[in-house]
C-alpha positions in Angstrom: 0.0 0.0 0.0 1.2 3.6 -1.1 -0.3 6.3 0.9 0.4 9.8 -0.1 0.1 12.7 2.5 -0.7 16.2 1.3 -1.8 19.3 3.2 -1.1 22.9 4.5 2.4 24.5 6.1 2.5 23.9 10.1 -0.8 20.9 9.7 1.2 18.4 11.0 2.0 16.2 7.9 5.3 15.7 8.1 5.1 14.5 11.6 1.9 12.5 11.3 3.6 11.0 8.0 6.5 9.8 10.0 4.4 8.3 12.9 2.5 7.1 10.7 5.1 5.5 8.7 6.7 4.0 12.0 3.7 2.5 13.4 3.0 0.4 10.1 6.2 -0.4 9.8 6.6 1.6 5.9 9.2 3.8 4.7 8.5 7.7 4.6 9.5 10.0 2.0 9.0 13.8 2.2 8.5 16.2 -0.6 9.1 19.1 1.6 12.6 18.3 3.0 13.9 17.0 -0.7 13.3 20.8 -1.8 14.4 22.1 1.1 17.5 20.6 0.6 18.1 21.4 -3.4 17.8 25.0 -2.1 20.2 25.0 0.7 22.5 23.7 -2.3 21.8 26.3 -3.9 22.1 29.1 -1.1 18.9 29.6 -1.1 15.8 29.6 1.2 12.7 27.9 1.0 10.7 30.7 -0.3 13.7 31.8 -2.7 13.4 28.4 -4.4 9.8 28.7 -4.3 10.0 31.8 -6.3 12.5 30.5 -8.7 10.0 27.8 -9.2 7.4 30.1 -10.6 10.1 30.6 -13.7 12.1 27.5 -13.5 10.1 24.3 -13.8 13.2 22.3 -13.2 12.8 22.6 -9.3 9.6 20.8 -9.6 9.9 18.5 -12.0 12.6 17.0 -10.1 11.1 16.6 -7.2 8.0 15.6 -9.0 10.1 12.6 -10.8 11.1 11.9 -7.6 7.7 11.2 -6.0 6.4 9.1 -9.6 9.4 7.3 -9.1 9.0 6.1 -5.9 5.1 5.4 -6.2 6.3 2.7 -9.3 9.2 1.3 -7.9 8.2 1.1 -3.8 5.3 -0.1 -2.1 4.4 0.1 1.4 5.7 3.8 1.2 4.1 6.9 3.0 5.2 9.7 0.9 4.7 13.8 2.1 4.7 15.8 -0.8 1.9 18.3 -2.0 1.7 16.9 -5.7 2.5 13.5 -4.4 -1.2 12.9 -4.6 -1.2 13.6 -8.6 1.4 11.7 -8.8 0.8 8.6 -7.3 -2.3 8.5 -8.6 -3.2 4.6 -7.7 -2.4 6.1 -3.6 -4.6 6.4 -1.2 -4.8 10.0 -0.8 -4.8 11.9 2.8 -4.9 15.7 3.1 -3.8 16.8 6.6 -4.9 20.9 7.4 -5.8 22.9 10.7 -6.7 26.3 11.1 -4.4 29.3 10.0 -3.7 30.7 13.4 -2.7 26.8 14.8 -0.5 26.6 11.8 1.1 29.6 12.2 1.5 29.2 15.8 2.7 25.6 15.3 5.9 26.8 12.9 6.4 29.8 14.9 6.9 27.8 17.9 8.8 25.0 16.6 11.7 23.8 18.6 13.6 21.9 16.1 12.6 23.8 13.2 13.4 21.9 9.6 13.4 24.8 7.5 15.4 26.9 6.0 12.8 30.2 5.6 12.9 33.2 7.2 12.8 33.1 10.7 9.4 35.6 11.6 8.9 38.4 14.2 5.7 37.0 15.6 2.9 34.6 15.0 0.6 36.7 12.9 3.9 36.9 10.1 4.3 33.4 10.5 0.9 33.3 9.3 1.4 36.0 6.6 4.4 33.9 5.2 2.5 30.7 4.9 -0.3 32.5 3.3 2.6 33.4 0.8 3.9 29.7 0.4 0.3 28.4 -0.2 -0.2 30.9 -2.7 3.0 30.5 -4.8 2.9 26.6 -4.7 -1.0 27.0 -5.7 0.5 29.5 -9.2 3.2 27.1 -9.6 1.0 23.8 -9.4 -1.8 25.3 -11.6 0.9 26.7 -14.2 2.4 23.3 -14.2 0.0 20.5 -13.9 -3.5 22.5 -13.9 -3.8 21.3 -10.3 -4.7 23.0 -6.8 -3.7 20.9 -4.4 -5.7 22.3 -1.6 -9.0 21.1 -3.2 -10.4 18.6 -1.0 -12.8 16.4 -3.6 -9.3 15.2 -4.2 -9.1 13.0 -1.0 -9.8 9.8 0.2 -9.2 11.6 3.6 -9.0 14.8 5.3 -7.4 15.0 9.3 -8.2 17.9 10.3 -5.8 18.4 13.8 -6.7 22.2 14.7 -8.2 20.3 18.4 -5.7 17.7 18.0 -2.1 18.3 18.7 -1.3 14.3 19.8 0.6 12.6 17.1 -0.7 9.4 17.8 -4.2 10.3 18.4 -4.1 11.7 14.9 -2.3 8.3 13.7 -5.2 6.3 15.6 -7.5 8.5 13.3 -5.6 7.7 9.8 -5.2 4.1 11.2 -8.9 3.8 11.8 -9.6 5.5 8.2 -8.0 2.4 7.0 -9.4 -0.1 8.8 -12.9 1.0 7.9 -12.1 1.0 3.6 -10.6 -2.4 4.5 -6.9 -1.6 3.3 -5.3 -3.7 5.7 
């Protein structure tokens, strides 16, 4: 079983992916720290590649090459990536999201923080630059693959963990998604 795990900056997904990933014993892939680390390579932060994207396709595509190589070649994967749903098509599709102000709050406070963005003043920029993020991946993904990857019809599953901070209550939830579609 491939599952793929989209969903907003700060929901969680990266975090739930790997839980996830863990507790069923699968290998986890993320999207998110593959680009993070082709811009660090290239001196860059996060939102610097970002922008680049919106004129250079390459820092997509590889990533996107990337997550279609992995859905054909691996199986019992968990892969975090917000095209990864596109394409792995034959995945079964989770988008993880919470409320702005938790999201922001979530980065803002994070004590190991995996990024390399600008570090905010305050919670309500945090919030403006994920607001940014959404909305330069959203012209990126639409220019390249006529997708908006916060659409939720696209879903087999949406976790929604603005009340629910606990990991593995929010594993138990995906877990119990499964069970109930029988994919175990």
């Amino acid at each position: 079983m491939i599952i793929t795990i989209t969903g907003t900056p700060g929901s969680g997904k990266t975090t739930i992916g790997t839980a996830l990933a863990k507790r069923l014993g699968y290998e986890f892939f993320s999207a998110g720290m593959f680009r993070r680390e082709a811009a660090k390579k290239r001196g860059m932060t996060i939102e610097e590649y970002n922008i680049l994207g919106e004129k250079d396709p390459s820092t997509d595509r590889e990533v996107d090459e990337y997550q279609k190589e992995l859905g054909e070649k691996k199986d019992n994967i968990i892969i975090d990536g917000k095209t990864a749903f596109h394409f792995v098509s034959h995945s079964i599709k989770i988008f993880i999201t919470a409320s702005e102000d938790v999201r922001a709050e979530r980065i803002f406070n994070d004590p190991n923080p995996k990024r390399n963005q600008k570090k905010p003043k305050d919670v309500e920029e945090q919030k403006k630059l994920n607001l940014e993020r959404i909305d330069i991946d959203n012209v990126r993904y639409k220019k390249y693959y006529n997708i908006d990857y916060s659409d939720e019809t696209q879903y087999d599953f949406i976790l929604d963990t603005t009340n629910e901070s606990n990991i593995e209550k929010n594993v138990d939830r995906i877990i119990e998604f499964l069970n109930s579609k029988k994919h175990f």
